[in-house]
C-alpha positions as CSV (number, residue, x, y, z in Angstrom):
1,X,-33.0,-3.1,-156.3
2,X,-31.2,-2.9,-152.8
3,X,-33.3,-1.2,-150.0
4,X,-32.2,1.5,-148.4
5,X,-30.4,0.9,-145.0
6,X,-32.5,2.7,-141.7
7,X,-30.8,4.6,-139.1
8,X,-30.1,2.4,-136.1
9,X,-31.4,4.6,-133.4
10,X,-35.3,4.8,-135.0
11,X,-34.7,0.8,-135.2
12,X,-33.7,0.6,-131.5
13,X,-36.8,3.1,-130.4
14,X,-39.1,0.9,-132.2
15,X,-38.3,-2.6,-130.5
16,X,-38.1,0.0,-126.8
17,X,-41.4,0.9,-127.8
18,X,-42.9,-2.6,-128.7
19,X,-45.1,-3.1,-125.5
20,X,-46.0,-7.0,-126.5
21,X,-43.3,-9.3,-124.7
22,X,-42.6,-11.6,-127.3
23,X,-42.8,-9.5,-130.1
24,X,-40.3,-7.1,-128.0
25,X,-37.6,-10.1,-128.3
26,X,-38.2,-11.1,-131.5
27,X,-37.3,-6.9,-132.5
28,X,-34.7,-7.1,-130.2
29,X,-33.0,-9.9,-132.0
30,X,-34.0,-8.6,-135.7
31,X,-32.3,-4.9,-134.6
32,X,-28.9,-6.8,-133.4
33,X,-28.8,-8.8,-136.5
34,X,-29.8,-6.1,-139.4
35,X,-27.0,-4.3,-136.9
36,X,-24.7,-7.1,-137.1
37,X,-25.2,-7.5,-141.5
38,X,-24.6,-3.9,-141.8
39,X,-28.3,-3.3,-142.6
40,X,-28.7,-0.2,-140.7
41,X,-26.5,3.3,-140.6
42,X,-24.6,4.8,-137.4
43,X,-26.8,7.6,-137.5
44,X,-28.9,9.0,-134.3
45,X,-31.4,11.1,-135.3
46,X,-34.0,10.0,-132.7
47,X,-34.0,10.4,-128.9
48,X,-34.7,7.1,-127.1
49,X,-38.4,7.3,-125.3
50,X,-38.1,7.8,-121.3
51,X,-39.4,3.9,-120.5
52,X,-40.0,2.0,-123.0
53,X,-43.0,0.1,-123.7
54,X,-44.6,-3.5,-121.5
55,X,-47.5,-5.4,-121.5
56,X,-50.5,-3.7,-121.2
57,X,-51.5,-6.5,-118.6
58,X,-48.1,-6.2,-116.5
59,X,-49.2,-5.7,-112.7
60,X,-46.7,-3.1,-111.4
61,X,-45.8,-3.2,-107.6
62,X,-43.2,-1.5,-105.8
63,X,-40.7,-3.7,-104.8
64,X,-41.4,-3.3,-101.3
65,X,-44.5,-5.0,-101.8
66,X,-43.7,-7.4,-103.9
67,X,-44.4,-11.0,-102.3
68,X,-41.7,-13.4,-101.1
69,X,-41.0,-16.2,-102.9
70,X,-40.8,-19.2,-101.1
71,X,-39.0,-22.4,-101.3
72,X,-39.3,-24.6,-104.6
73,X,-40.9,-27.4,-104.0
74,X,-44.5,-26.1,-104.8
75,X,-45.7,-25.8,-108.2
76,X,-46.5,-22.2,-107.2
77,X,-43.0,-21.6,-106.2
78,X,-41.9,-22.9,-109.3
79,X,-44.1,-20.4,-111.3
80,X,-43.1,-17.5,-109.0
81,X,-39.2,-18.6,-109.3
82,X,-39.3,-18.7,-113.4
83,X,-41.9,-15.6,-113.5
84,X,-39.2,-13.8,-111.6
85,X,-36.3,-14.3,-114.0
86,X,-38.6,-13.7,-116.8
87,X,-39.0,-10.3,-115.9
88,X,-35.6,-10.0,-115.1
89,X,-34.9,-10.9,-119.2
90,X,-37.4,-9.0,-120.4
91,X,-36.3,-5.9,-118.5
92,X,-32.4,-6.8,-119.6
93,X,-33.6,-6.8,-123.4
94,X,-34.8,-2.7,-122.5
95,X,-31.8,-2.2,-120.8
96,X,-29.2,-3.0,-123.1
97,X,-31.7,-1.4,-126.1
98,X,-30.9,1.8,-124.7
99,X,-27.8,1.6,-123.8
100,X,-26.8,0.8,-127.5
101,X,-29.9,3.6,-128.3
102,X,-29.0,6.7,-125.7
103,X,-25.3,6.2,-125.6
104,X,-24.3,4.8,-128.8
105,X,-23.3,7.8,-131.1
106,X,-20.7,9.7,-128.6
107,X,-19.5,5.4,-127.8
108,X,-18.9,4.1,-131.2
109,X,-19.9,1.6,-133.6
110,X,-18.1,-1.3,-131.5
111,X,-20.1,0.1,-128.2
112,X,-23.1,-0.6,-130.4
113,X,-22.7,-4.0,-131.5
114,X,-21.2,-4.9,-127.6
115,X,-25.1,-3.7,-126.5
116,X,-27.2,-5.3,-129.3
117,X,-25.3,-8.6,-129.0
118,X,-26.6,-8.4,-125.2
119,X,-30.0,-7.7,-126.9
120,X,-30.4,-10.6,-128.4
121,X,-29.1,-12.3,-125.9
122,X,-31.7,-11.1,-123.6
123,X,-34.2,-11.8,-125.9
124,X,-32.9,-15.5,-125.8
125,X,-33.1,-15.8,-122.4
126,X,-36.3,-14.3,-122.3
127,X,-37.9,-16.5,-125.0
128,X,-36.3,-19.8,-122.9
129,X,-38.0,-19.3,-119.7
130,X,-41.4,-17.7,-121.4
131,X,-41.2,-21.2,-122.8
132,X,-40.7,-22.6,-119.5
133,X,-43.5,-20.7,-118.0
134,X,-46.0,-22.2,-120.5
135,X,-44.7,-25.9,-119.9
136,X,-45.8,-25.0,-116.4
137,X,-49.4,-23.9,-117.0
138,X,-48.4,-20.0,-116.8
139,X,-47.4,-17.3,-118.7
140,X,-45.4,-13.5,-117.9
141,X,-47.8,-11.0,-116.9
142,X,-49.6,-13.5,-115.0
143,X,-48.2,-12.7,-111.5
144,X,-47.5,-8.9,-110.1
145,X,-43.3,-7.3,-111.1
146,X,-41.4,-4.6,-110.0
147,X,-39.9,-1.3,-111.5
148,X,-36.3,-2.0,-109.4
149,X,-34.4,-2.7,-112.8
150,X,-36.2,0.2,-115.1
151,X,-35.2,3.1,-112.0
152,X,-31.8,1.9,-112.0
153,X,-31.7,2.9,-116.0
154,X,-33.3,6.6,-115.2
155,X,-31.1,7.3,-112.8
156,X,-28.2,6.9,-114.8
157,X,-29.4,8.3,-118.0
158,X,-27.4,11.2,-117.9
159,X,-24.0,9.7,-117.9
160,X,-22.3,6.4,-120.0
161,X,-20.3,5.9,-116.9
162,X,-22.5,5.9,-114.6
163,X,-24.8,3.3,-116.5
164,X,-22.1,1.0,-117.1
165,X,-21.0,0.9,-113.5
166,X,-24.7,0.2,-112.2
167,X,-26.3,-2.0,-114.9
168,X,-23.7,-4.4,-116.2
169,X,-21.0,-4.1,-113.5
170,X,-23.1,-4.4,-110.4
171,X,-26.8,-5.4,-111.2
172,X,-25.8,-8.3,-114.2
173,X,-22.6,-8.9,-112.0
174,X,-25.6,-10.0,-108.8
175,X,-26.9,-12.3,-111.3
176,X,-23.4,-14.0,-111.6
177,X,-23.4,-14.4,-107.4
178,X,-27.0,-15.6,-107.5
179,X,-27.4,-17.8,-110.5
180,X,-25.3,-21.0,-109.6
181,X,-27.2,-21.6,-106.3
182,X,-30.5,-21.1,-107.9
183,X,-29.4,-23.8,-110.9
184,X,-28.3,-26.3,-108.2
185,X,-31.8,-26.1,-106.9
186,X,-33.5,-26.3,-109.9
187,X,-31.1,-29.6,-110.6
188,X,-31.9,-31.2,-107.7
189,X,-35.6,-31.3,-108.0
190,X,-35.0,-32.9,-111.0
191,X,-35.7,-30.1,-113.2
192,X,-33.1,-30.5,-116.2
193,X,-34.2,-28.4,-118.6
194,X,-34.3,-25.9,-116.2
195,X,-30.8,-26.0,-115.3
196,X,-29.7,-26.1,-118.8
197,X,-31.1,-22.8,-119.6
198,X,-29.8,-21.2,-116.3
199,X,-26.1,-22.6,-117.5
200,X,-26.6,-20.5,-121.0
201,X,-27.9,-17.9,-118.6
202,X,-24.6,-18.0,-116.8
203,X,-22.5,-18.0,-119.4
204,X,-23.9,-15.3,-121.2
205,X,-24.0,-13.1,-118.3
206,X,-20.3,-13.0,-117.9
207,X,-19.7,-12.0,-121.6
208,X,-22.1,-9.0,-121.0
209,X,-20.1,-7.9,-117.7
210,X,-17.0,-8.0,-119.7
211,X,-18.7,-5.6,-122.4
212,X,-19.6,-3.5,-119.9
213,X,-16.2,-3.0,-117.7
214,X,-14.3,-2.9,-121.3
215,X,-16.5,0.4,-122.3
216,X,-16.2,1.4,-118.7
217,X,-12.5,0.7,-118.0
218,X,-11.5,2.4,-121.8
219,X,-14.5,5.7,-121.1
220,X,-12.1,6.2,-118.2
221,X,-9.2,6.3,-120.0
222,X,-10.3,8.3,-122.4
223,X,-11.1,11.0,-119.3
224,X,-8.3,10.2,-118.0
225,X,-9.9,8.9,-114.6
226,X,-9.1,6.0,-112.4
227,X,-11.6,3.5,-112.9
228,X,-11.5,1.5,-109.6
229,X,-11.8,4.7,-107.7
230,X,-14.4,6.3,-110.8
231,X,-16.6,2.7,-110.4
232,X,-16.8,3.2,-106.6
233,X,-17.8,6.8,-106.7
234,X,-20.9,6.1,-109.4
235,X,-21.9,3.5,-107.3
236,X,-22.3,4.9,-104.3
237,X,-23.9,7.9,-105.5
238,X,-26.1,6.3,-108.4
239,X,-26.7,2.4,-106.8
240,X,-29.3,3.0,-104.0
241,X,-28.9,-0.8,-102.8
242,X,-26.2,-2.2,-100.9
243,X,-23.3,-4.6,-102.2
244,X,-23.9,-8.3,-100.5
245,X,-22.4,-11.4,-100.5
246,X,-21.5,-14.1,-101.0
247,X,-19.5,-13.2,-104.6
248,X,-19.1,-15.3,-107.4
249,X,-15.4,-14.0,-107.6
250,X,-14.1,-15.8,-110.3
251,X,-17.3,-15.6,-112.9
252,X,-16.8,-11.8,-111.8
253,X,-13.0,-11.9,-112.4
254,X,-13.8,-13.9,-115.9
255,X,-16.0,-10.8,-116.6
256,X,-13.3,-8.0,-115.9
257,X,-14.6,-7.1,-112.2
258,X,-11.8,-8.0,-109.7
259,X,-12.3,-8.5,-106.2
260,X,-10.7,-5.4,-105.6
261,X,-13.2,-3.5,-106.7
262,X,-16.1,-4.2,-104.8
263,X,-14.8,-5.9,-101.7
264,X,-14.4,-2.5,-99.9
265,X,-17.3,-1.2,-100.2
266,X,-19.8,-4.3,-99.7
């Protein structure tokens, strides 16, 4: 006897509200594939929790107060470099949970499997460099993280737009700018592996860019806005960090962000 499909939504709350980090990615990629086999229902009959759940042991600091990392030649630096981007996964896997999970029913059944593919992906890259974390005597949790990423997702929970233009189009669009010198350094201490995984990193990173300035650019067609002039306006009122170089134009050309867009206002 066939089981019943579930509703997607109560799936998606249930891996935002798995607190363990690896068992967060390993629901994260379960949801987008039950998504992807047709497993679960387009119906939203749950609201998505506020924050979702972390490790109990996660040491939250503001990022003010967060320590600098210094160069990579220590072990420690090493830790502190990999313990960084780990966080930065793990927080992804959240962020593109409720995007699929808040936004999902008024954005369609594509918008859906755009933002459960990210998922997974997330949950890939976070199960890569938990990995490399343990091949270098650590773990996540075991140094102090920041809330930067999560605030950025209350602040636009009120509007699609608004969380399309800050979280794919300018905080996953940074990690396009910031990821190729970080994998040359990794390389040339000699640390292979390490590159490889930043590569996939990379690559993935422009696909989910391009998910999100495809919902964004077709959200303002369908209100009939401009969307270079709609994208600068949510940015400046919902992005409370500045726009830097140097820019990784053509990764955020590849991923449907033209130089046009942001060069005025960085």
């Amino acid at each position: 006897m066939t089981a019943p499909r579930r509703n997607v939504a109560s799936v998606i709350r249930r891996a935002l509200l798995t607190g363990e980090a690896k068992g967060k990615a390993f629901a994260a990629r379960q949801v987008a594939r039950d998504w992807r086999l047709g497993r679960l229902e387009f119906v939203f009959d749950v609201e998505m929790p506020e924050r979702p759940a972390w490790p109990a042991n996660l040491e939250l600091l503001p990022p003010g107060r967060m320590n600098k990392r210094g160069k990579m030649g220590s072990e420690r630096n090493r830790i502190a470099l990999w313990h960084a981007l780990a966080h930065i996964e793990f927080v992804a896997i959240d962020l593109a949970l409720d995007m699929a999970g808040r936004f999902g029913e008024s954005m369609g059944e594509d918008f859906v499997s755009d933002f459960l593919a990210v998922a997974a992906d997330e949950a890939m890259h976070f199960a890569l460099i938990a990995r490399k974390l343990d091949s270098l005597g650590s773990s996540y949790g075991s140094l102090p993280v920041h809330d930067g990423l999560w605030s950025a997702a209350q602040d636009t929970a009120h509007d699609v737009a608004a969380r399309l233009a800050v979280v794919p189009m300018v905080l996953e669009a940074r990690g396009l700018d910031v990821t190729p010198a970080t994998l040359e350094r990794v390389r040339a201490q000699g640390d292979e592996n390490g590159a490889k995984i930043l590569e996939r990193i990379l690559d993935d990173e422009i696909r989910h860019v391009a998910a999100g300035s495809k919902h964004f650019h077709a959200l303002c067609a369908v209100r009939g806005e401009n969307p270079q002039k709609s994208w600068k306006n949510l940015v400046q009122r919902h992005f409370s960090g500045r726009l830097k170089g140097p820019f990784n134009d053509s990764a955020r050309f590849a991923g449907g962000l033209p130089r046009h867009y942001y060069a005025s206002i960085a």
